[in-house]
N, C-alpha and C positions, 0 to 999 in steps of 0.2 A: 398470503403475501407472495410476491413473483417472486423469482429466484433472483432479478435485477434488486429489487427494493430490500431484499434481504442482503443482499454484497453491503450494497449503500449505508447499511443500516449497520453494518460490522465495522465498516473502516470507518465511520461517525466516532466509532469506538477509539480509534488508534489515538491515542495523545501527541502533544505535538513530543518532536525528541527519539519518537520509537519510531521504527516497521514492522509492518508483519507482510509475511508472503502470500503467495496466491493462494497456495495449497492450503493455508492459516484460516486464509477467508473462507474458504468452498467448506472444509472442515465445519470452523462454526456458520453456517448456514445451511447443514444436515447434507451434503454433496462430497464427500472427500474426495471423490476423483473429477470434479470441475473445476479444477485449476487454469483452464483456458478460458470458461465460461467467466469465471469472473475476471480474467485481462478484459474478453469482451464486453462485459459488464462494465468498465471503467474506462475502458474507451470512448463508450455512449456516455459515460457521466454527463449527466442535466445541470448539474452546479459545482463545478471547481470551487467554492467559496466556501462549500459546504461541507465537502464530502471529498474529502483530500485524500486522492488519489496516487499524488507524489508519494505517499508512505508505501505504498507498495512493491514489492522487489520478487524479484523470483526466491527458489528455494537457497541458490547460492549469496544471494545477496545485492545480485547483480539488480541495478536500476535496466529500465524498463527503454531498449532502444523505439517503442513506438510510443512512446509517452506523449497522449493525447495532447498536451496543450502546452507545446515549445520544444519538443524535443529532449534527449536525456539529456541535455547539459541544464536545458530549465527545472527540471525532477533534480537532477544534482545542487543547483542553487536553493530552490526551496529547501531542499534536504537539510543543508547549509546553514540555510538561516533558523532553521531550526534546534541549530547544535547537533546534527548527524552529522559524524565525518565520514567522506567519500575518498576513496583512493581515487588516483589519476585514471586507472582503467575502470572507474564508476562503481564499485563493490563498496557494500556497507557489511561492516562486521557486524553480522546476528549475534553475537555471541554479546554482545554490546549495545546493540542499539534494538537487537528485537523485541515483539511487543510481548508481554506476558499477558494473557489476554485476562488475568486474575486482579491484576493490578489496578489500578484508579483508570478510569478513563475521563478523558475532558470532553464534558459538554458543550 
């Protein structure tokens, strides 16, 4: 499997409500120092409907100012409507809303 369809295949994982970060992804996809790989990985995302991309944040929390598809105020909305809250300067408390990657995931 490519190291693209393995990212895709992780945040499929993420439920709605949580994030995980880059490093989270590259981690479980056997890569721990492709952290940047999988931004670009998610930037080519093939299906936003699918493979929700807005769950993703860096190590600090911080949403994603290249966020492929609207900008980080649209990754802040969906966040939003998911029950993630976002600070005004766009930080998601991990300590809160991060994904445990052990935990249920939605299909």
């Amino acid at each position: 499997m490519s190291f693209f369809r393995q990212v895709y295949a992780q945040v499929q994982r993420i439920p709605p409500g949580k994030v995980a970060t880059y490093g989270q992804i590259a981690r479980l996809c056997g890569s721990p120092r492709a952290a940047r790989a999988v931004g670009f990985a998610l930037h080519q995302n093939p299906s936003q409907s699918t493979i929700p991309c807005h769950r993703v944040v860096n190590r600090h929390g911080f949403l994603s100012g290249n966020f492929a598809f609207g900008g980080i105020a649209s990754q802040k909305m969906l966040l939003q409507t998911e029950g993630v809250a976002v600070s005004q300067d766009y930080i998601v408390n991990l300590a809160v809303y991060g994904w445990d990657e052990g935990e249920n995931a939605h299909d």
